[in-house]
C-alpha positions in Angstrom: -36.5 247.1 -72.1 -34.6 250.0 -73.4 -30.9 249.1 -74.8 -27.9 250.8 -75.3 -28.0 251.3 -79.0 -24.7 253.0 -80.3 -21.6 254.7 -78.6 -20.3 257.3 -81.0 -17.0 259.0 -81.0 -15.8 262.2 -82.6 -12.3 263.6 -82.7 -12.9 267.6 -82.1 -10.3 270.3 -82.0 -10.6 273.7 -81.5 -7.3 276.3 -83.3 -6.0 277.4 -79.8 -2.7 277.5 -80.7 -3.0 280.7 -82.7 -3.6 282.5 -80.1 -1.2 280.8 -77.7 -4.0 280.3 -75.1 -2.9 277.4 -73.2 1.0 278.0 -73.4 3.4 276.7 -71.1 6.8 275.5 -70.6 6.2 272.2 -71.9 3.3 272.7 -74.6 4.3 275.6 -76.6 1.6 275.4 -79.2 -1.3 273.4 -77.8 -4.7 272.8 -80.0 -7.3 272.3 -77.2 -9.6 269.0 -78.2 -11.4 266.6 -77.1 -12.1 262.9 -77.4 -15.6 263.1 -77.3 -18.4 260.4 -76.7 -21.8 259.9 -77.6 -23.8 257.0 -75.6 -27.4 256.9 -77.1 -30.0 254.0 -76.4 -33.7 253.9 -77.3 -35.3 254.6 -74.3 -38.8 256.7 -75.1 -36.9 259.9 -72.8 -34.3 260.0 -76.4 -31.6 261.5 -73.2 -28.0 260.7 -74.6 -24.8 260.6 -72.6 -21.9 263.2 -73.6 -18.4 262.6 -72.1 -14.7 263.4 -73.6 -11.1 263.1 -72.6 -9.1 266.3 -72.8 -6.1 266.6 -75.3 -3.9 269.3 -76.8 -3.9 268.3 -80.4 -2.2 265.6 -82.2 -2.9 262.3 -80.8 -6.7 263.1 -80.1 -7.0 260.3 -83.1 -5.6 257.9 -80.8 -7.7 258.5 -77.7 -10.6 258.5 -80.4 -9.3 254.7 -81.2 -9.6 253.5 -77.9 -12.7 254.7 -76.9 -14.0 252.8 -79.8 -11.9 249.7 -78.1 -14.9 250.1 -75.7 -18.0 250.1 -78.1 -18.5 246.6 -77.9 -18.9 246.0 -74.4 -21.6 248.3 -74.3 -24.0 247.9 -77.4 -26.9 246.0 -76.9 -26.9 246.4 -72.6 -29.9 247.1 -70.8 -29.6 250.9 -70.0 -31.3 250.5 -66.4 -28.9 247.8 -65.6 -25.7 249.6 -67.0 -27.0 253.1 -64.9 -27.8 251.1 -61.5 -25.1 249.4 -61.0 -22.0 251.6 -62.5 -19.7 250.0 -60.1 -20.3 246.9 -62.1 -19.9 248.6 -65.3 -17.0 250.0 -64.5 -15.4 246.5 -63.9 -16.7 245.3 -67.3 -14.3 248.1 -69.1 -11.2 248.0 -66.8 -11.1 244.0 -66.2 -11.3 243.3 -70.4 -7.8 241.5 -69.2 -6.8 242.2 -73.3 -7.5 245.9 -73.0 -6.3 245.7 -69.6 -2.9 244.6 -70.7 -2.0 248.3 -72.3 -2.7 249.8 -68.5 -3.6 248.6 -66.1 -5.5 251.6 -65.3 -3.6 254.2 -66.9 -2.6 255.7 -69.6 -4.4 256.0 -73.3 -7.1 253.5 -72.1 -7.8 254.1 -68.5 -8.8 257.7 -69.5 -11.0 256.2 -72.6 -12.7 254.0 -69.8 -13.4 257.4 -68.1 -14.7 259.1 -70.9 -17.4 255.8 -71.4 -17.8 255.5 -67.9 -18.4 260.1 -67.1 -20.8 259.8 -69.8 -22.9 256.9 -68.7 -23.1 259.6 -65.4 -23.9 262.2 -67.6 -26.6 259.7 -68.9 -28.0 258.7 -65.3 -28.1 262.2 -64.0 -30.3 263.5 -66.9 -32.7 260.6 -66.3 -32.7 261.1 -62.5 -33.4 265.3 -63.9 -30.6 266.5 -61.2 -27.1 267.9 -61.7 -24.4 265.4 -61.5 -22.9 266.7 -58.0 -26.5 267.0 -56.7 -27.2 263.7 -57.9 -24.1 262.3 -56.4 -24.9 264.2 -53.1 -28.4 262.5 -52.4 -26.6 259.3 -52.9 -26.1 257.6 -49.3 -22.7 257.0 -47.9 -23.0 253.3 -48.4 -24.1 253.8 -51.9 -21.0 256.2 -52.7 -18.6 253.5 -51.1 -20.2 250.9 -53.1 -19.1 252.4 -56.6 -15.8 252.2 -55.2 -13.1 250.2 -56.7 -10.6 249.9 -53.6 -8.3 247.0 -55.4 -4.5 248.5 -54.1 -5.9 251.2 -51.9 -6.6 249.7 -48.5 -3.2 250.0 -47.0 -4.2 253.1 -46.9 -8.1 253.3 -46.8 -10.4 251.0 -46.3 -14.2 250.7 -47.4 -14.7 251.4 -43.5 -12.7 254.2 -43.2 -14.2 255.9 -46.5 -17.4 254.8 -45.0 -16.4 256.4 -41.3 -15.6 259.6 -43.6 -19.0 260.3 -45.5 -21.0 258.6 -42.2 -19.2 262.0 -40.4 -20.2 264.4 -43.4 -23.7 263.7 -43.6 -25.2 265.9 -40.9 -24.6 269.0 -42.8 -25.2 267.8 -46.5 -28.6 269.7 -46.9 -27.5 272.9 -45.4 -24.0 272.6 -47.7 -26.2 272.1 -50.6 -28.1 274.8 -50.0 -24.7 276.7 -49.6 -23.3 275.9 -52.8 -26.9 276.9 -54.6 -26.6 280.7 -52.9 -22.9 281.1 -53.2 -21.6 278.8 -55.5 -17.8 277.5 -55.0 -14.4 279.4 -54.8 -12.6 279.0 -58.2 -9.2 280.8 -59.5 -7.7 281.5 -62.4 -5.1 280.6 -65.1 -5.8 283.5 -67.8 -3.1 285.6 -67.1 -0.8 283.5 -66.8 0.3 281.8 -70.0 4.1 281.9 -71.1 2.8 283.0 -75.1 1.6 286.4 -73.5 3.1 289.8 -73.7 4.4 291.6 -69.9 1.6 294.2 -71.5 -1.4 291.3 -72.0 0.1 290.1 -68.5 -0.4 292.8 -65.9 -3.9 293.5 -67.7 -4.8 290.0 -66.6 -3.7 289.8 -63.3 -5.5 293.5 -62.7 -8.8 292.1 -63.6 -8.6 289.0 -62.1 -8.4 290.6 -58.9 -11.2 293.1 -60.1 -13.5 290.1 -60.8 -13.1 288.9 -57.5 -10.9 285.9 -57.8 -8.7 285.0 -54.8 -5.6 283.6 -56.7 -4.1 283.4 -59.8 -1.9 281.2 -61.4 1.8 281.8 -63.3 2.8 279.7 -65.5 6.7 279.0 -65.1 9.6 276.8 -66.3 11.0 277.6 -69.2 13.4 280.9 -68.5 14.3 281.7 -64.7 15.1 285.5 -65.5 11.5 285.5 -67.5 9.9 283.6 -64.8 11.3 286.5 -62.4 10.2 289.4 -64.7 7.1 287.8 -64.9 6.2 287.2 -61.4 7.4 291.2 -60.2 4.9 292.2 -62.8 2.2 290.2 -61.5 3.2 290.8 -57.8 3.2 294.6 -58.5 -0.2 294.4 -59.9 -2.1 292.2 -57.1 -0.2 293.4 -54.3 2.0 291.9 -51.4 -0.6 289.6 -49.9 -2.5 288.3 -52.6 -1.8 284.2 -53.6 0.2 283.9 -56.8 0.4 280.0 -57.7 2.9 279.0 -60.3 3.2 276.3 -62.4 6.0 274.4 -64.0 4.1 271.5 -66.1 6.5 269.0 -65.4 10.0 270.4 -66.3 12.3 270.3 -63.5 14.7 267.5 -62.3 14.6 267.5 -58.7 17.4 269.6 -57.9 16.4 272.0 -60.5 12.7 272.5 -59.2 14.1 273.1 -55.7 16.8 275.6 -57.2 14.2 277.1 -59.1 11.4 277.3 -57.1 13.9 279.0 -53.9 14.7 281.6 -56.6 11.3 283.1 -57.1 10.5 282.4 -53.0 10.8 286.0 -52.6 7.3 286.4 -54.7 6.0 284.1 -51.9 4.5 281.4 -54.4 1.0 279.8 -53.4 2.2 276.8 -54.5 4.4 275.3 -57.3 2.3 272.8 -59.4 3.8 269.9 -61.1 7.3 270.8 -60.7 8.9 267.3 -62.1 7.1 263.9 -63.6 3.9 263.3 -62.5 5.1 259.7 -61.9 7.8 260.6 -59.2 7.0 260.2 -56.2 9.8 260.2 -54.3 10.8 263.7 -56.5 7.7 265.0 -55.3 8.8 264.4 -51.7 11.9 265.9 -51.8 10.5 268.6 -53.6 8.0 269.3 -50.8 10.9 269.0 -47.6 13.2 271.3 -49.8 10.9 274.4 -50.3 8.7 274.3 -47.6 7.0 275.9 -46.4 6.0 276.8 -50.4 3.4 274.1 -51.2 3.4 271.3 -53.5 0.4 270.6 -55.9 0.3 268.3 -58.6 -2.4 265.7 -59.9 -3.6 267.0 -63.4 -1.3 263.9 -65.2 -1.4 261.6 -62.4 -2.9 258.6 -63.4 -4.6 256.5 -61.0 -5.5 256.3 -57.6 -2.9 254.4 -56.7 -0.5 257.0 -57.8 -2.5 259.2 -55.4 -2.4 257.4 -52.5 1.2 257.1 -52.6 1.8 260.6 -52.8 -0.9 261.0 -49.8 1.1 258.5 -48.0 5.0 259.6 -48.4 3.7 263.3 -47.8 4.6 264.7 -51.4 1.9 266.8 -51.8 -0.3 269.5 -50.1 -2.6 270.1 -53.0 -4.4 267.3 -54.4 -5.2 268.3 -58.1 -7.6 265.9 -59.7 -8.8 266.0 -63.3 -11.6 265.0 -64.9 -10.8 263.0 -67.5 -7.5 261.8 -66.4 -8.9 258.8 -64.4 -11.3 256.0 -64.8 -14.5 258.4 -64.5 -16.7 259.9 -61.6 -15.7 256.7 -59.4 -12.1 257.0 -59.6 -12.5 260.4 -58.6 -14.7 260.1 -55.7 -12.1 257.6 -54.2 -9.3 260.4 -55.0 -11.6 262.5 -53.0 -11.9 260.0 -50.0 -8.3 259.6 -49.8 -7.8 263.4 -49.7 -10.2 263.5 -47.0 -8.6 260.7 -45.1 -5.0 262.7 -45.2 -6.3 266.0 -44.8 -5.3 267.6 -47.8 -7.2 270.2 -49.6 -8.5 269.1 -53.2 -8.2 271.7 -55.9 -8.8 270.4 -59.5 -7.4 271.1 -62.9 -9.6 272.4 -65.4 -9.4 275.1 -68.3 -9.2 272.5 -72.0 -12.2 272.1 -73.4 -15.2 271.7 -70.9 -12.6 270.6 -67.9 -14.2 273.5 -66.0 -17.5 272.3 -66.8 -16.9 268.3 -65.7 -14.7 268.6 -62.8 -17.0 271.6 -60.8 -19.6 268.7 -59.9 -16.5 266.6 -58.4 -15.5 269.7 -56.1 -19.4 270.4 -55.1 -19.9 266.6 -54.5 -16.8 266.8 -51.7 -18.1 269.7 -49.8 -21.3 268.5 -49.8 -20.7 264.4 -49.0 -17.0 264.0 -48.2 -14.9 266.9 -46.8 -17.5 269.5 -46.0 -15.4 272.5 -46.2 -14.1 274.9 -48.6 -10.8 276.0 -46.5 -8.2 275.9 -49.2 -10.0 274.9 -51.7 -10.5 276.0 -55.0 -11.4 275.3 -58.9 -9.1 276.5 -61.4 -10.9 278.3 -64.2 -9.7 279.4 -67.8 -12.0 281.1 -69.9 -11.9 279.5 -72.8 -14.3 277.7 -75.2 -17.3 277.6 -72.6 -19.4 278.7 -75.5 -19.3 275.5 -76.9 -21.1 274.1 -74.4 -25.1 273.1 -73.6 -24.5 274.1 -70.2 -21.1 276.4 -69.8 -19.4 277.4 -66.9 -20.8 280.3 -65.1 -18.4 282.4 -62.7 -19.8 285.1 -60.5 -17.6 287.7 -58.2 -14.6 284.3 -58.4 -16.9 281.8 -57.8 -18.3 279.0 -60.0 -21.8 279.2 -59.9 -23.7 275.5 -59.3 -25.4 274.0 -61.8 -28.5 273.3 -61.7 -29.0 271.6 -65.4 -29.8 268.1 -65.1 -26.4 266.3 -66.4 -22.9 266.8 -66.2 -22.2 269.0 -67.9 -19.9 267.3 -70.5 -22.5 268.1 -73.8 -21.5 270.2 -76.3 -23.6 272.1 -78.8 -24.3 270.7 -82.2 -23.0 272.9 -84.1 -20.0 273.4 -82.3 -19.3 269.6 -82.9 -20.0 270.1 -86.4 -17.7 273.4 -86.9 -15.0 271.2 -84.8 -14.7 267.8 -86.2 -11.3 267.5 -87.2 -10.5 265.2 -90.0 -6.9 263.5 -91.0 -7.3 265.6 -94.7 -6.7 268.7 -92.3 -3.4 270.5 -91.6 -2.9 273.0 -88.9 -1.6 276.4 -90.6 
């Protein structure tokens, strides 16, 4: 029998704040890291599970700290048992009712049970020798609804409904996966559009973006209307009338200030306006969404839980459904965001850019065309390219589209040496 032997956690963060990648509105100086998580066992394959939650800098320590809460509960654990039944597992984290106490299920903790819980999936897909969002894809719809936690979500889905919803997907799954293999999946892009940049560094951006053949780009916005303004002519003026321009506020605005806001730069016809007040508000986020319609309201990168989700799927706040992948309790959490998504009709388009966010969440888009919604109309991945180097497996992008992976995994392991270059240590001070 082959156990669990150690969980290791590292505290890894990469300088990016010298360069101001990453800037916005409200993070003026962020230090991409990551909480990262090593689950190794002594199993004759020697495969180990890699996982992390994304931070910006300072506080990475304290994400580090709960993860290690978790160690315990998994040390000694038959691996085969943890790996075949991860809906079970994931109870044995989020039900510790002392650990539980600092949630429930969100916050510092929920995302350290995700980082455990994405790298026991990392773990399982490299034994199974398939991609995470292939592996996910073979599963059958009664074994996806199964990993399902659906405590507080069946006023508003049901494990028949979310059954009724992969049930309806599964004619096409073999041709879809065959899709995503030839084409790969629509992604964006972020790069040109961080508040640190020059006007100059700017309109270079958005010119190649288009060049490379993404289909949208994204502004960040917030801190200075008149900038904001400036900002968005330039990048109009280099993408042209028609082209999608998303912007993004990272949680700035009061109500009435997003909507004032937001109507003033209407006349660059905004994609969207992401995160334009506190993740938590639901009720803001409705009256966000009536007042500058038909402009679209995204949001999801900070939200929580599921719960949080289905509320804002339910009161009609949102239009884009933005999930992370280390914001939740892992791969599960996820895949019921997805099902609620599905079961509202709104399009999913994820977060990513950090460290290796492009590289986790791209199985979690794949796995909903695929299993759940079976489309790609209005969907998209954000990508940032930054720090994919650092990576066993990194993000590939071809003519705007993510490219599907086809590395057994998740995608979540970083290189060796980049870990060692990396670790961060409390005897350090940023210059």
């Amino acid at each position: 029998m082959a156990v669990i032997t150690d969980v290791d956690t590292i505290d890894i963060r990469f300088p990016t704040s010298l360069s101001l990648d990453g800037s916005d509105a409200m993070n003026l100086d962020p230090d991409y890291s990551a909480a990262y998580v090593i689950i190794r066992t002594d199993a004759a394959d020697h495969l180990e599970g890699h996982a992390f939650v994304f931070t910006i800098g300072r506080g990475n320590d304290v994400e580090v700290a709960a993860i290690e809460a978790l160690c315990g509960h998994l040390v000694g654990l038959d691996v085969d048992a943890v790996l075949s039944d991860m809906a079970s597992t994931a109870r044995l984290l989020t039900d510790d009712s002392q650990l539980r106490w600092l949630g429930p299920d969100k916050g510092v903790m929920h995302m350290a049970v995700g980082a455990v819980l994405n790298a026991l999936w990392d773990l399982r897909a490299k034994r199974a020798g398939e991609p995470l969002w292939l592996h996910l894809s073979r599963l059958t719809s009664e074994e996806i609804v199964s990993l399902i936690d659906f405590r507080y979500l069946t006023d508003a889905l049901t494990p028949a409904e979310a059954l009724g919803i992969l049930r309806a997907a599964e004619g096409g799954r073999a041709e879809r996966i065959d899709q995503l293999l030839e084409h790969g999946y629509p992604a964006y892009t972020t790069s040109p559009g961080w508040l640190g940049y020059s006007d100059e560094k700017l309109a270079r951006l958005c010119k190649e973006a288009v060049a490379a053949g993404f289909p949208q780009i994204k502004l960040k916005v917030g801190a200075d209307l008149d900038d904001d303004r400036r900002r968005m002519r330039i990048a109009r003026e280099c993408v042209g009338p028609d082209f999608p321009i998303a912007i993004d506020a990272n949680q700035r605005w009061d109500v009435a200030e997003a909507i004032d806001w937001v109507k003033a730069l209407a006349e660059f016809t905004p994609a969207w306006i992401e995160e334009p007040t506190s993740p938590d508000d639901i009720i803001g986020h409705a009256a966000i969404a009536r007042a500058v319609a038909p402009i679209r309201v995204a949001t999801g990168e900070h939200v929580p839980n599921r719960v949080v989700f289905k509320q804002m799927l339910q009161v009609g706040a949102i239009s884009v459904m933005q999930i992370d992948a280390t914001r939740v309790g892992g791969v599960a959490e996820n895949i019921a965001n997805l099902l609620l998504a599905a079961k509202f009709g709104v399009p999913v388009c994820p977060h990513a850019g950090g460290v290796g966010l492009c590289e986790a969440v791209q199985h979690l888009s794949m796995f909903d065309f695929v299993a759940v919604s079976g489309s790609l109309d209005g969907r998209m991945i954000e990508f940032v390219d930054h720090l994919h180097e650092h990576f066993v497996t990194p993000t590939v992008i071809r003519r705007g589209r993510y490219v599907a992976p086809i590395a057994a995994g998740a995608g979540t392991e970083m290189l060796r040496a980049s870990i060692a270059e990396y670790t961060w240590t409390a005897e350090q001070v940023r210059v």
